[in-house]
C-alpha positions in Angstrom: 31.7 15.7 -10.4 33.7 14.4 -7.8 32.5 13.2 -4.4 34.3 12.6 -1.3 33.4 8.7 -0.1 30.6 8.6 2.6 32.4 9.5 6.5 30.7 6.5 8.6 32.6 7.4 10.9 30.8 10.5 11.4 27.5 9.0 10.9 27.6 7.0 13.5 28.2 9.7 16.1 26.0 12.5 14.4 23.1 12.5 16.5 21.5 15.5 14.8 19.6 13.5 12.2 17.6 10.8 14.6 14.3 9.8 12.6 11.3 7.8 13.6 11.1 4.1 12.9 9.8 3.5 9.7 6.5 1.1 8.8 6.9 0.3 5.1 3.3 -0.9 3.5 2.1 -1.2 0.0 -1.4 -0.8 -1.2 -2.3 -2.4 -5.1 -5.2 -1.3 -7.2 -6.6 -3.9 -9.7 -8.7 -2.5 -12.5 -10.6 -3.7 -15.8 -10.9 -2.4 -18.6 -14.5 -1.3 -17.8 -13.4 1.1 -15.3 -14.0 -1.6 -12.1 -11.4 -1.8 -9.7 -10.4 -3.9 -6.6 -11.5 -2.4 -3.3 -11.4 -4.3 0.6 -14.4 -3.1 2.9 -12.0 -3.1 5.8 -13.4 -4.3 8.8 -10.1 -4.0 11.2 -10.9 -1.1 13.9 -7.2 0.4 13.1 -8.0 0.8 9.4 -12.0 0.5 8.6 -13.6 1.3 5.6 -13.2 0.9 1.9 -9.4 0.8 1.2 -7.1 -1.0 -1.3 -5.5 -4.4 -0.2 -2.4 -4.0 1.0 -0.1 -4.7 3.5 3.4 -4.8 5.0 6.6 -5.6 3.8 9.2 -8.0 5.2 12.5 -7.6 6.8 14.6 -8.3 3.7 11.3 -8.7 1.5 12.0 -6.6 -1.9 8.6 -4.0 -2.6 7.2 -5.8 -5.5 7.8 -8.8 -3.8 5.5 -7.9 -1.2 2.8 -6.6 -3.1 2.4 -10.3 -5.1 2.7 -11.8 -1.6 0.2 -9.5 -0.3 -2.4 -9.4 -2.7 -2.2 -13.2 -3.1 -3.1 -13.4 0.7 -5.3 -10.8 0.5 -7.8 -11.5 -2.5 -6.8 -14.8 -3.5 -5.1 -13.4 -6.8 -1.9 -13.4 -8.7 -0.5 -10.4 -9.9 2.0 -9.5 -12.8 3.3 -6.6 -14.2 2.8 -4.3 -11.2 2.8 -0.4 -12.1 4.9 1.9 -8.8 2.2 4.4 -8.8 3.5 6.8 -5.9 3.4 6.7 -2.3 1.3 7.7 0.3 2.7 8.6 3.8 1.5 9.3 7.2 3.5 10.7 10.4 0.6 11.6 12.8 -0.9 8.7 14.6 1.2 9.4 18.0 2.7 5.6 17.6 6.6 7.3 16.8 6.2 5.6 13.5 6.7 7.2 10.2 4.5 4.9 8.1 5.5 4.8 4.5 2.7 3.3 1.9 4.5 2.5 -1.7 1.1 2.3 -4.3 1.1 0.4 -7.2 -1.4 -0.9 -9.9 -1.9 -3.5 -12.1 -5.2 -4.9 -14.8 -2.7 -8.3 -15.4 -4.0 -11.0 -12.8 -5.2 -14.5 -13.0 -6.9 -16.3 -10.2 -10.1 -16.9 -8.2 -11.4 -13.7 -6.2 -11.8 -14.4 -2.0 -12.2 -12.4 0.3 -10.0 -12.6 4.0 -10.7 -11.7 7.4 -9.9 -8.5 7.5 -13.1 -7.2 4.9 -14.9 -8.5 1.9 -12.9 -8.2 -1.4 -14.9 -6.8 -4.5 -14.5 -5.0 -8.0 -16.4 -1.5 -7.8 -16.7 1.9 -10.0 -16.0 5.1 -9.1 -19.7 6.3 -8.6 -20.4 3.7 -6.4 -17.3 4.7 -3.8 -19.7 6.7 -1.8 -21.8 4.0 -0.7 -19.3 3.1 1.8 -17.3 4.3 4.7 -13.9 5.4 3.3 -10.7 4.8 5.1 -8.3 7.2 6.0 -7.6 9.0 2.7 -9.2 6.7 0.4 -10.1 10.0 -1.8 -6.0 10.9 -1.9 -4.8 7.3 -2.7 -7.3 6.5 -5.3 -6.7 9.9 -7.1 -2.9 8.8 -7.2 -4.0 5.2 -8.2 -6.0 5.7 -11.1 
């Protein structure tokens, strides 16, 4: 098929498409082979509960770079061989923001576990999720993640 180059032209002065501004996060799952995985007890009021670590990418920052950056801040671990699991996305919390979480997993890390400021930082199962206050759509992104 042929295509006609892109008009920029017209781009620029077609109004008609104006978006939000758009927050790009990610949000990494590390899991064992036991069926543990790597959870944050969030303590931040603008995210509490249990959630993945995760966090925001950088101006210029490529997406995988940012999620060894992240979780290296995060828990204290290195990550390899990272797995795009999805995204998760989120256009309601009156802020004109469009915020855009990529999700990825990985069981391939090396390092010692630590926990930040934002939460403690531990390996859990499944059953055990309910013991906690879950963060907004914990449930969703962990059936995407697994």
């Amino acid at each position: 098929m042929n295509y006609s180059p892109i008009n920029k032209e017209f781009i620029k002065k077609d109004k008609s498409h104006s978006q939000k501004r758009i927050k790009l996060t990610i949000m990494c799952m590390v899991y064992k082979d036991d069926g543990s995985f790597l959870v944050e007890n969030r303590l931040k009021k603008d995210w509490p509960g249990l959630t993945f670590p995760g966090g925001h990418v950088e101006d210029d920052e490529l997406i995988e770079d940012a999620v060894i950056r992240e979780m290296k801040e995060e828990t204290g671990l290195d990550l390899f061989e990272v797995e795009p699991r999805g995204y998760i996305e989120w256009n309601e919390f009156g802020d004109d923001v469009r915020h855009l979480a990529m999700l990825f997993r990985t069981n391939k890390y090396k390092g010692t576990l630590k926990s930040s400021k934002e939460g403690e930082i531990f390996f859990t199962k499944e059953k055990d999720i309910e013991k906690y206050l879950l963060s907004n759509d914990f449930e969703k992104i962990y059936q995407k993640l697994k």
